[in-house]
Structure formats: structure tokens, C-alpha cells
N, C-alpha and C positions, 0 to 999 in steps of 0.2 A: 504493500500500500504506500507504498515511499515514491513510488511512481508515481503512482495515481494522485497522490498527492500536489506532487509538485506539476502535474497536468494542469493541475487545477489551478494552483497557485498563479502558473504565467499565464492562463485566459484569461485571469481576474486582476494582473498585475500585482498580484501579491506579492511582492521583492525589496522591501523593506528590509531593515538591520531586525535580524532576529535572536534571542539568547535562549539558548538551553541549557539545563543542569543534568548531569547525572549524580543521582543518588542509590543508596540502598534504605529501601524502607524498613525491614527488618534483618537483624541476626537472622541465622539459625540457629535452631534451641542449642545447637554443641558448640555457639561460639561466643567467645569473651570479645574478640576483636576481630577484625578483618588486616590482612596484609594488601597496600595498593599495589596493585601488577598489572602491566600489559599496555602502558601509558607510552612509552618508545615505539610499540609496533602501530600505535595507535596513531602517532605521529606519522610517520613511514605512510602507514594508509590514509592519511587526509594529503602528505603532499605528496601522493603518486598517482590519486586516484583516475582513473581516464579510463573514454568509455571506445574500446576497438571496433570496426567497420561490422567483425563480422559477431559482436553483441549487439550494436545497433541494427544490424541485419534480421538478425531474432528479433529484438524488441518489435521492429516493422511485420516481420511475419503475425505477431500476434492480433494486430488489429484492433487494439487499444488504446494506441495512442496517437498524437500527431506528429504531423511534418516540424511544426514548431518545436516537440518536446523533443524531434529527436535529434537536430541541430543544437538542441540547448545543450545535448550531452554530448553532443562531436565536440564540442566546445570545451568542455565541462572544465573548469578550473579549479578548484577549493582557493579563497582569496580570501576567508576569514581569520579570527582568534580564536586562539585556546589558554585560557587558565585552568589551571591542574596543580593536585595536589602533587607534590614528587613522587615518585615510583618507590616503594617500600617502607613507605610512612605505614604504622598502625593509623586505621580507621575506622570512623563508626557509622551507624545508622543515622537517618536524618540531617547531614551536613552534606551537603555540594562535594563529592570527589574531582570535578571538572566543568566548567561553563564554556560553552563554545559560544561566538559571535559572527555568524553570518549572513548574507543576504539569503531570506528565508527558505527559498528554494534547495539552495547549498544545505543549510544545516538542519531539513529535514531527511533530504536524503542519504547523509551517513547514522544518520540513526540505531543499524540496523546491527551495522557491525562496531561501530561505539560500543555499542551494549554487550556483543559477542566480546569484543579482545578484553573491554575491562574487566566484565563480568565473571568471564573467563580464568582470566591470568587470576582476578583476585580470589576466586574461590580455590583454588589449585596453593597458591605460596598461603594462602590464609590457613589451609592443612597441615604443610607442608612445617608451618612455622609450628605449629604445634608440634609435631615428630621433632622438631631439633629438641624443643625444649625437654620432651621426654628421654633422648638421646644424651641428654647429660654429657657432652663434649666428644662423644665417641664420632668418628667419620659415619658419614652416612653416602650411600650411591643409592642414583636412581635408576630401580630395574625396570618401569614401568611401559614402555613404551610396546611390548605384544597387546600391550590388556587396556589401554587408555580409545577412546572412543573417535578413534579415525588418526592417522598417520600424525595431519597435521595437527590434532590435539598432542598427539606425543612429545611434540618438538613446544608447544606451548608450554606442557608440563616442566618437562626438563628444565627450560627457561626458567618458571616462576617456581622449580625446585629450589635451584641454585640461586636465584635473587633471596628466596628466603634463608638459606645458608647453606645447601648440599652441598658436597666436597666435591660429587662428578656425578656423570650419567652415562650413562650404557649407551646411550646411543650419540653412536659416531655423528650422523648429520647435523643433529643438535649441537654436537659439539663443533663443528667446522660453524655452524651460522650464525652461534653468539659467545665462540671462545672458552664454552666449557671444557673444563679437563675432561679426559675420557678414562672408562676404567671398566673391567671386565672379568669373569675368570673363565667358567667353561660351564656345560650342562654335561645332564648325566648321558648321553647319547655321545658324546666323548668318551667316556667309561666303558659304557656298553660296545662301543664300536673293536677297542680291543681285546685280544685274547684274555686279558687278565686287569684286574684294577694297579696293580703295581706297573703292570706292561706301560698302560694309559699315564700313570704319572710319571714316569721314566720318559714319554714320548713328550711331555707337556713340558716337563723342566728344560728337555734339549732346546724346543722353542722358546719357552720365556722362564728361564733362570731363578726371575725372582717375582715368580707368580706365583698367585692363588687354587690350589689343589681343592675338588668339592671331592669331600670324602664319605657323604652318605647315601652314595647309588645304593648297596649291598647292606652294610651295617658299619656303625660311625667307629665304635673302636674300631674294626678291620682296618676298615681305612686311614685312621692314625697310627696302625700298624706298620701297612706298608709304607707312610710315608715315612716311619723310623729305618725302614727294611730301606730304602730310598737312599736315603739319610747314610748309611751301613754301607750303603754299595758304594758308593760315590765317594766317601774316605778309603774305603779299601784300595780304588785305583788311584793311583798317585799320577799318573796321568790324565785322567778322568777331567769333567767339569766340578767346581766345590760346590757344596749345598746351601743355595739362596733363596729358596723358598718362602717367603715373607707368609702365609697364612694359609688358614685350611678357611673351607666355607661349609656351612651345615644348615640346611636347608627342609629339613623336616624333622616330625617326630616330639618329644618335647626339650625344646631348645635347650631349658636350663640343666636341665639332668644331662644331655651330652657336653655344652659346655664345660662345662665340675669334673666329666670322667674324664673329656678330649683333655683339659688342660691339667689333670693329673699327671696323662700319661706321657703329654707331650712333655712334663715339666723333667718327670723322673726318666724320659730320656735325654735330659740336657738341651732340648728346645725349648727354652723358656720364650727364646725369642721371639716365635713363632707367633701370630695370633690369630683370633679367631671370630670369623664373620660369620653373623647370623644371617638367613634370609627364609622368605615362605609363609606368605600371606600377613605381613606385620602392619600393623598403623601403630599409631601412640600409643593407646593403649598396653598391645602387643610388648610393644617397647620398654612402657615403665613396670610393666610386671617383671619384665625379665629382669632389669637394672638393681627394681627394689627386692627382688630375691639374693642379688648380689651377683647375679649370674655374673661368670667370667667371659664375658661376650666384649671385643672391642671395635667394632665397626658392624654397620647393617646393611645391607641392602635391603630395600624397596620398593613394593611396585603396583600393584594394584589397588588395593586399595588407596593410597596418596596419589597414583595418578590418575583417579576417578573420583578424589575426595568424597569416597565411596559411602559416609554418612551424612552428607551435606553438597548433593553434586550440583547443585544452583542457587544463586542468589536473590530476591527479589529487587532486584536492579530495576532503574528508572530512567528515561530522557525524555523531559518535561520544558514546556516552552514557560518563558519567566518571562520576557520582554518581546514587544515586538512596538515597532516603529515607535519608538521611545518610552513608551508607555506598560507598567508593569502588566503581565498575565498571572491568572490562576485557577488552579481547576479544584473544584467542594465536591465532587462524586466522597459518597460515602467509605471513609476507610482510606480514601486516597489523596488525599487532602494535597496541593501544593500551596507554598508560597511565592507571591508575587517579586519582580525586579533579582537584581546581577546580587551574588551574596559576596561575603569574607567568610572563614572560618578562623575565631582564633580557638588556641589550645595552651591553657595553663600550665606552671609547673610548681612544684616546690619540691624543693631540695634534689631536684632533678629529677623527678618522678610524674607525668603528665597527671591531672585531677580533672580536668575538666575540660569541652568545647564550648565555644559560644559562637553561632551561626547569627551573620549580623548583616546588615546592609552593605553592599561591597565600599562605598564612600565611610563607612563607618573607620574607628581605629579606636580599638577597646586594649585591653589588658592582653598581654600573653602573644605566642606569636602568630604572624599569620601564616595559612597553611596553603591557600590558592599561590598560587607563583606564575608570571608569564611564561610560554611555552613555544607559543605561533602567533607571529601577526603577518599578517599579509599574506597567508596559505603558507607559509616557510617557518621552520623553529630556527628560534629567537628567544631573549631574555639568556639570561644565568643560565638556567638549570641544566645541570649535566645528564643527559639520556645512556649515557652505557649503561649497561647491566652491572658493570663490575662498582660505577655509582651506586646503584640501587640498590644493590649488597650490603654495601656498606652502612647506606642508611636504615636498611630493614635493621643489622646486626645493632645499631645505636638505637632505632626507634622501641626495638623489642624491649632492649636493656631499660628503656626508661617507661614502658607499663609498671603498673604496680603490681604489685606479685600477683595478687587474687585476679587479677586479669589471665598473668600466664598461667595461672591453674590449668588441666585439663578440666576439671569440674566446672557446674554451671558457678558465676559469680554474680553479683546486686550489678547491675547494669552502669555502666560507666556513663556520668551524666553530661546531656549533651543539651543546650539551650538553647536559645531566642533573646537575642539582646530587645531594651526594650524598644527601640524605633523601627523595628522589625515587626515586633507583633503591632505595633499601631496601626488603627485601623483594619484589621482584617478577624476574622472570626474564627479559622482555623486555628487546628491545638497544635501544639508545640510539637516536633520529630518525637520520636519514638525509638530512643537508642537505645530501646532492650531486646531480647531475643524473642524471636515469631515460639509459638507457644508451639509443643511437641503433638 
């Protein structure tokens, strides 16, 4: 309907300066905060967007639209603004993540994928952040991209892994398109393929020396066995290659009980060095069970579940008109309440710890800082803000640091309060955002 829209729009000369916001109306019941993601590709797709001969050739096949609408898109340019929170900021419900300002035609027709990339990236690193915290400083990789829901979600994944703090990802592509480290070990169809499980890590080490052996095709001792028997052979030839093997991976079963016995065994044969990745259907929870039993586990991989933020796989995301030809908009549909005119977000602190939003008139300048930032003027990014990834790493790693604990809880927490300065609410009826979580 982004078409049909803007049909409509240039019959009636509707082409005035228009503002939209995106927000998030509610949590979800399993989240304390949200992590901002997918604000750089989002960038990428407003100044590349262009419409080719042979999509307007289709759009003509359909018979729905005009000759006019479809020179507007031969044309198409994105010539507006964008303010935006930065990418990796914690965020909440009820506050502007981004207002875009264009001639109205423009900024209703990216609509569609606005809503996809940020939607997207944030519900993914918003998971994703949660797994670090339960991770308790151990490395984490991301195995997710067989099981995440189309190729190109995998590569989004990966992305807003790694913004949120992942150490690497499994997939190569991912890593060639925004510089992620790569990392990897084997599946058991390598095991299985040779004669024997010690055959298979003897063929593994020759390739990669100081790689990750999965040792629970058959049974986990066994496989910590052979990798001592490994270990035994490769000292005995003194010509041979020496034994560099950095870890085992263990992949089913109950994690913690193999754990305790692999690194018994592995100790009392003088591999202490050695260590031991978990993997095999884990989210956070998964995670903080293992940690808080003390299991001897020092890295995890991954995968399905975080790359489908498989208890929370959508947001109730918004792109809502706020201005048009000068003059504030608003919509009172019941439960959906917006508010009128371009916002600001500030965000409190004390003692370096965020307490509070206040969502205020954008001409406003309250307490605490502001959170909208320039991005794009004139269809081109502009301002400050730094768009890499390896920026928005960084910021996620500081913004997390300064929730207040009960936010980084994995539990539900009393909803982190987000306001309405008072020249905001003047004059209009609607109730204040709703920065707590949508009810289970």
C-alpha cells in the first residue's frame, strides 16, 4: 500500500515536508530493554534506493498504477533527513528511535523496510544482549545461520550478534560484509565420514593444528580419549607435527555432567590447556544454568534459538506521520494512541547509571542527554555519528554497562520509566508511552 499511497499523494499534490517517527509500542513480556540495531543498513537503503526498468516494467504490467507514478520512480531520489538514535544505544518503548523528514511521497514509501531493518536488527542484538550477559565473559560464536528464517536474515543476525558483543560467527559471508571475525570447528558427518573417531581427528589436526575437535559423535569420554591417544601419538614422533589443539566442543546430552568429567580427564592428562565449548540448542537461559552450576564450560556457540530470538521473534514496531506541511499530526485509534510534531529524547543519569527518559518537543532542551542525533540531510549521511559496526559495538558494550542491574536481569523487572515533558502533553489528550512490557 506504499504504492498506492503515494498514487495518490501526486494526483492530489500531496508533496509537502512530511515527519515520521519510529517507535516501539510495547516490550515483550521477556524484555527489560531493547538493543538499537540495523540503523547503518538502514542508511545504505535510503541513499541507494532506485527503482530499475525492468521493476518498473512489472509495476506497469500490473495495471494499477500510472504513467505519472511510474516516472516519479524512474526518478526516485531519497532527498530527505534522518534523526536517529545511534546504533547500540539501550532503548525503550514509547520514545522516537528515529524521525525521518521528507517530501511526503518519499517518506511514505520506505516505510516498509524502515520497519523490517530496524525492527529486525533490534529484536535479534536485543536477544542476543541478553546471552552475553548470561555468558559471564566467556566467548560466544554465532552458529545460527542453517536455522534463522531466510539466508538474508542470517547475515542480519550475525550483524546484530556481534554489535551486541559476539566474539565471531560461522558464517563466512557475514563475515566478508561487515568484518566479522570468523570461527568454526566441524560437524559430526566429519566423524562419521572416517574409519574411526581418532582417524577423523588425526585428519583434522593435519588441516588446522590448532583447532576445535567435536568429541560427542559416539560418547564424550571416548572422544576425550582419543584426543589424549592424539595427544600420545604426536609426542611419540619427534618428527611429527606438536599438539595444538586449543578445545574440544560438546554438543549434546547434559552439558554440565560432560563438562566436570571432559575437564577431569582432560586435566589428569596434562591438558589443562585445553578448553571446552559448549553448543546444542542454548539461549540464556541455557547458558546461566550451566555457569550457575559452575559448569566448567569456556566458550559457546549458538544458534537457533538467538538467531530467531526464538521467545520474542517480533517487535511491535511503528512508522507514524507526526508532521506534515508544518503542522503537527496525530492519530487516537484506541490503544494506538500517537503524538503530535518532531520529538527529542533525553535520558538521565546518576552516578552513571541511566534512571530515566523524557520524550519532549524536538525545540525542547530538558535535563540529561539527548538521544536523537543527525544522520542524513539531503538523502546523504551526515552529522557526527559514526555508522560502523565496530562503533556500535562499542556503544552497545558502554550503553549495557550503564542499565541498572535489574534491567540486565534475565527476569521480568518494574519497567524503566519513560515520560512526557510537560509542553509535550499540552494540549492533547492522549496518555503518556507505555514503556513497560506487552502482557504475556
Amino acid at each position: 500500500y506504499q504504492l498506492t499511497m503515494v498514487e495518490a499523494y501526486l494526483r492530489d499534490d500531496l508533496t509537502d515536508e512530511a515527519s515520521f517517527e519510529l517507535t516501539i509500542r510495547r516490550l515483550p513480556a521477556q524484555r527489560n530493554f531493547l538493543l538499537l540495531a540495523g540503523l547503518a543498513e538502514a542508511v545504505d537503503y535510503l541513499e541507494s534506493l532506485r527503482f530499475e526498468r525492468s521493476e518498473l516494467d512489472h509495476l506497469a504490467s500490473l495495471g494499477l498504477f500510472s504513467n505519472a507514478l511510474l516516472s516519479y520512480l524512474a526518478d526516485f531520489r531519497f532527498s530527505g533527513s534522518l534523526d536517529a538514535v545511534p546504533e547500540g544505544t539501550p532503548v525503550f518503548a514509547g520514545a522516537p528511535l528515529l524521525t525521518l523528514t521528507a517530501p511526503l511521497p518519499q517518506a511514505q514509501l520506505v516505510e516498509t523496510v524502515l520497519l523490517n531493518l530496524i525492527s529486525s536488527g533490534t529484536m535479534l542484538a536485543s536477544k542476543a544482549a541478553r546471552v552475553m550477559a548470561a555468558a559471564r565473559g566467556r566467548s560466544l560464536v554465532d552458529f545460527g545461520a542453517r536455522r534463522t528464517h531466510g539466508i538474508d536474515a542470517g547475515f542480519m543476525a550475525a550483524r546484530s550478534l556481534y554489535l551486541a558483543g559476539f566474539d565471531a560467527t560461522s558464517n563466512v559471508e557475514a563475515g566478508r560484509r561487515y568484518g566479522i571475525p570468523v570461527s568454526g570447528t566441524m560437524a559430526h558427518s566429519f566423524i562419521q565420514a572416517h574409519p574411526s573417531e581418532l582417524d577423523a581427528f588425526r585428519a583434522y589436526a593435519r588441516a588446522y593444528p590448532q583447532g576445535t575437535l567435536l568429541v560427542d559423535t559416539y560418547e564424550t569420554a571416548g572422544g576425550i580419549a582419543n584426543l589424549i591417544a592424539l595427544r600420545d601419538e604426536l609426542e611419540r614422533d619427534e618428527l611429527g607435527q606438536e599438539f595444538q589443539i586449543r578445545s574440544v566442543r560438546i554438543d549434546s546430552g547434559d552439558l554440565a555432567a560432560e563438562a566436570f568429567a571432559s575437564r577431569a580427564q582432560l586435566d589428569a592428562a596434562g591438558l589443562e590447556s585445553v578448553q571446552i565449548v559448549a553448543s546444542g540448542g542454548l539461549d540464556e537461559y541455557g547458558i546461566d544454568a550451566l555457569l550457575g552450576a559452575a559448569a566448567p564450560i569456556d566458550g559457546f556457540g549458538v544458534g537457533t534459538n538467538v538467531g530467531t530470538s526464538a521467545d520474542a521473534p517480533n517487535l511491535e514496531s511503528v512508522y507514524k506521520l507526526v508532521e506534515f506541511a508544518g503542522s503537527g499530526r496525530s492519530k487516537r485509534s484506541s490503544g494506538k494512541e500517537t503524538l503530535p510534531h518532531r520529538k527529542q529524547v533525553f535520558r538521565r543519569f546518576r552516578e552513571g547509571h541511566a534512571i530515566g527518559d523524557t520524550v519532549a518537543l524536538r525545540e525542547e532542551t530538558l535535563e540529561g542527554t539527548a538521544l536523537l542525533e543527525p544522520v542524513m540531510q539531503g538523502g546523504r549521511a551526515a552529522g557526527s555519528m559514526d555508522l560502523s559496526l565496530d562503533a556500535a559495538r562499542t556503544r552497545a558494550a558502554a550503553g549495557l554497562a550503564a542499565l541498572p542491574d535489574n534491567l540486565r536481569s534475565l527476569d521480568p523487572s518494574d519497567p524503566y520509566p519513560v515520560t512526557l515533558s510537560e509542553a509535550l502533553q499540552e494540549g492533547t489528550a492522549a496518555p503518556p508511552p507505555q514503556g513497560g512490557r506487552a502482557s504475556d
